[in-house]
DOTIFI-583019 format. One record per residue: y, x negated, z of N, C-alpha, C, CB in turn; residue in one letter; residue number from 0. Coordinates in steps of 0.1 Angstrom, whole numbers. Atoms other than C-alpha are relative to their C-alpha. Glycine has a CB too. Layout:
<rs>
R      nv      nu      nw     cav     cau     caw      cv      cu      cw     cbv     cbu     cbw   resn   resi
R       Y       X       Z       Y       X       Z       Y       X       Z       Y       X       Z      A    NUM
...
</rs>
This chain:
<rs>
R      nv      nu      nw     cav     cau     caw      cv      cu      cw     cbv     cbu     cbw   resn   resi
R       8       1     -11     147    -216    -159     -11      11       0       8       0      13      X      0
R      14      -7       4     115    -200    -161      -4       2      15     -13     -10     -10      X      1
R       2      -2     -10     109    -177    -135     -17       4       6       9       8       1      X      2
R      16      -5      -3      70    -165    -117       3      13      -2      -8      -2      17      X      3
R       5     -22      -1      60    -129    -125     -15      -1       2       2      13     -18      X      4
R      16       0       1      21    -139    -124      -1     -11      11      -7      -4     -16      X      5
R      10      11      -7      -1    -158     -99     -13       1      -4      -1       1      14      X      6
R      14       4      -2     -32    -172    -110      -4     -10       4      -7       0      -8      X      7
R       8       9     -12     -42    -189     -82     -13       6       3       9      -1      15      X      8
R       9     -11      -6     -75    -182     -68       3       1      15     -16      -3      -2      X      9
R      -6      -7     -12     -73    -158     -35     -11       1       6       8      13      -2      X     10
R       8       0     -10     -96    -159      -7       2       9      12       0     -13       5      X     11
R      -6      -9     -11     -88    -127       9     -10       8      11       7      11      -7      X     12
R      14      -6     -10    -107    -116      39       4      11       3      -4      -7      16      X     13
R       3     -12      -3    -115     -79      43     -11       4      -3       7       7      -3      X     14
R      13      -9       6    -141     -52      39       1       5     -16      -1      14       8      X     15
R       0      -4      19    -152     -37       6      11       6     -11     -10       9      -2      X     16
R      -5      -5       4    -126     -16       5      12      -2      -3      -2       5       3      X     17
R      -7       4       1    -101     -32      15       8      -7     -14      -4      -4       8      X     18
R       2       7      15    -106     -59     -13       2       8     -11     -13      -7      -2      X     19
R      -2      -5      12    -110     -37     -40      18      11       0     -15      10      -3      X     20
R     -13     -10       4     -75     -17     -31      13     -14      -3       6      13      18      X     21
R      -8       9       5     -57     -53     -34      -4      -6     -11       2      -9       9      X     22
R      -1       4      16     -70     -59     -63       3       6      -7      -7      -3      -6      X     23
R      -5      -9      12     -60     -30     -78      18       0       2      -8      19       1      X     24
R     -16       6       2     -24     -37     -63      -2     -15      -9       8      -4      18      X     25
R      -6      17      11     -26     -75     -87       2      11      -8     -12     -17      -6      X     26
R      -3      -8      11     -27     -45    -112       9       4      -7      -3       7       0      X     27
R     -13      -3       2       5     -35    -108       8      -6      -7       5       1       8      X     28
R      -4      10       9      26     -51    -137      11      -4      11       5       5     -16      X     29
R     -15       6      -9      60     -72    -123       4       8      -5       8     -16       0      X     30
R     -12     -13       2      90     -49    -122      -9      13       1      10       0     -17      X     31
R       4     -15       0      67     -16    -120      -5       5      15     -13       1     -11      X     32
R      10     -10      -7      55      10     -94      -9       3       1      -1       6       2      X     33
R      12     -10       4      31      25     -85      -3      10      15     -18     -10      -5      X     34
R       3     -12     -15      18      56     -55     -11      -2       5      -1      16      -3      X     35
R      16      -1      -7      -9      60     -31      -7       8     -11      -1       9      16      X     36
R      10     -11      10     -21      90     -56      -4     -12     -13      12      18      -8      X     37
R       5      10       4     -22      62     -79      -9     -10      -4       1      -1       0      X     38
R       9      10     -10     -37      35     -62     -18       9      -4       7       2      24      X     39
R      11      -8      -5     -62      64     -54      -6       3     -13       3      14       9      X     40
R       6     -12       9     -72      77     -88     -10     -16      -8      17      12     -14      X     41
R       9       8       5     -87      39     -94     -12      -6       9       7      -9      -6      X     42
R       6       1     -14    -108      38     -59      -8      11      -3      10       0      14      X     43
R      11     -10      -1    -138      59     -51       3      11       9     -12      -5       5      X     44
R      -1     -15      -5    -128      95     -43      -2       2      14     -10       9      -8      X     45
R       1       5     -14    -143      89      -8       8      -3       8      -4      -9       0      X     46
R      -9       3      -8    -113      75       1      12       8       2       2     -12      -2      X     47
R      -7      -9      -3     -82      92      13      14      -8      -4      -3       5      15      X     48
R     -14       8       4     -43      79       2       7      -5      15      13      12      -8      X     49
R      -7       5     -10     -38      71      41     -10     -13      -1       1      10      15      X     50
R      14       5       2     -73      54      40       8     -14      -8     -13      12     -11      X     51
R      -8       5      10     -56      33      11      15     -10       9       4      15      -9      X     52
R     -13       1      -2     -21      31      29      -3     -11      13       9      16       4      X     53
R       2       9     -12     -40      15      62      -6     -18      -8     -15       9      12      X     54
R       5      15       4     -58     -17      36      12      -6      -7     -15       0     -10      X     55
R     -18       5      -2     -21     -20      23       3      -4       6      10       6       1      X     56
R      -8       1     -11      -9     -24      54      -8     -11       7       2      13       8      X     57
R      12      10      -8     -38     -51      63       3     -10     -16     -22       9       5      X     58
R      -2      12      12     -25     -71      27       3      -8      11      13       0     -15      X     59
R      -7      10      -7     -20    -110      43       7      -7     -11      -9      -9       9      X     60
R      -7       6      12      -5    -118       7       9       6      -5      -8      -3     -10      X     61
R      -8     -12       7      24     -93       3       8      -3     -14      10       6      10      X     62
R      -9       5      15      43    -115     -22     -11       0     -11       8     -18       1      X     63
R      12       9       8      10    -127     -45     -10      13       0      -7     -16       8      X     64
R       0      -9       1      -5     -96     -40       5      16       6      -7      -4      -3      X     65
R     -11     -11      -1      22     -69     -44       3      12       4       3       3      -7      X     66
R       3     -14      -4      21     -43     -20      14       8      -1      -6       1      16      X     67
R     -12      -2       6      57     -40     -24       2       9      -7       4      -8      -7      X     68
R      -1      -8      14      55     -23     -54      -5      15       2     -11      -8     -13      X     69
R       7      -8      -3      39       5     -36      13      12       4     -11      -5      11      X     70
R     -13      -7      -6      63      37     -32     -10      16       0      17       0     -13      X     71
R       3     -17      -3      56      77     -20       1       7      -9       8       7       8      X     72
R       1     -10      12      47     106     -44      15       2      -3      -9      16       4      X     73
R     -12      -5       9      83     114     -49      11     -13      -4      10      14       8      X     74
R      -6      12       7      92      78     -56       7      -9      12      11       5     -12      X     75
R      -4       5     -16     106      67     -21      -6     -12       7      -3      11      10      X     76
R       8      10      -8     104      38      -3      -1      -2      10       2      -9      -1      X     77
R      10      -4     -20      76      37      25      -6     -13       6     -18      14      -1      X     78
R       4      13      -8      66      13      51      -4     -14      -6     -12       3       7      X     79
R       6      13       4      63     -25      45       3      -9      13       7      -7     -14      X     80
R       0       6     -12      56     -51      68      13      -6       0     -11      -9       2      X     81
R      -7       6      -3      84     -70      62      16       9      -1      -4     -12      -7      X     82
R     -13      -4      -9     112     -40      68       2       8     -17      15     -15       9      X     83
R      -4      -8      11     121     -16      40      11      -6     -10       5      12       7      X     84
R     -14      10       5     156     -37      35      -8     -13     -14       9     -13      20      X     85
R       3       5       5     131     -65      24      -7       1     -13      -2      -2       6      X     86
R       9      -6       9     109     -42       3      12       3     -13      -8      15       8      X     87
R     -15       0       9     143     -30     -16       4      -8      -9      10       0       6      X     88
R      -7      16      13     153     -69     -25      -8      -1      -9       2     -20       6      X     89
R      11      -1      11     119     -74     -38      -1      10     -12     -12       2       7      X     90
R       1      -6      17     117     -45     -66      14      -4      -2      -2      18      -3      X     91
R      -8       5      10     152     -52     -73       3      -8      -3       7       2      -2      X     92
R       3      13       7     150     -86     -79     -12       0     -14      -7     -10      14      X     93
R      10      -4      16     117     -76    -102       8       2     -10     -10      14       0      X     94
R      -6      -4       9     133     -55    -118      15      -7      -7       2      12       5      X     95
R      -7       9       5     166     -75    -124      -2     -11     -12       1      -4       8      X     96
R      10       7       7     141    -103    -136      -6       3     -12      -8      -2       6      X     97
R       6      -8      11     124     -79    -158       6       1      -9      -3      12       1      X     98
R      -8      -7      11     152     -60    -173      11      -9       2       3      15       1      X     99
R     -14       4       2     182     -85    -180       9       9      -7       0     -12      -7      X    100
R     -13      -7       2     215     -73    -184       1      -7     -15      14      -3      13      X    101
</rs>
């Protein structure tokens, strides 16, 4: 059984400029991987701030399709998601599972 790790669908996401460009750099994020706000931030225009960032995260309406999920705190910790931390948890380890078979 052949599971999804990719969507190419096309996405019609409504926000501002900045918005948009920080969910697209979350599709960036490979399946099974992380990544940080400092991260996030180092491919966005300096301008912006890692909360700055953390608020057009938090305005994704595609969290599965594009993966805010995947998003964790400078020391690797997992921080706010809309749908409950518990949720955020299944999601990477399901990735990861998926990813890395036993």
């Amino acid at each position: 059984m052949a599971e999804r790790r990719h969507f190419d669908i096309p996405l019609r996401m409504v926000g501002n400029d900045f918005q948009q460009s920080v969910w697209q750099t979350l599709t960036s994020i490979p399946y099974g991987g992380t990544a940080t706000y400092d991260d996030l931030a180092k491919h966005l225009p300096a301008k912006y701030t890692t909360q700055n960032i953390h608020h057009a995260n938090g305005a994704n309406a595609l969290a599965i399709i594009v993966p805010c999920h995947r998003i964790l705190d400078i020391s690797g910790s997992l921080v706010g998601y809309g749908g409950g931390l518990s949720l955020k948890k299944r999601l990477l380890d399901l990735e990861h599972n998926l990813f890395n078979p036993l």
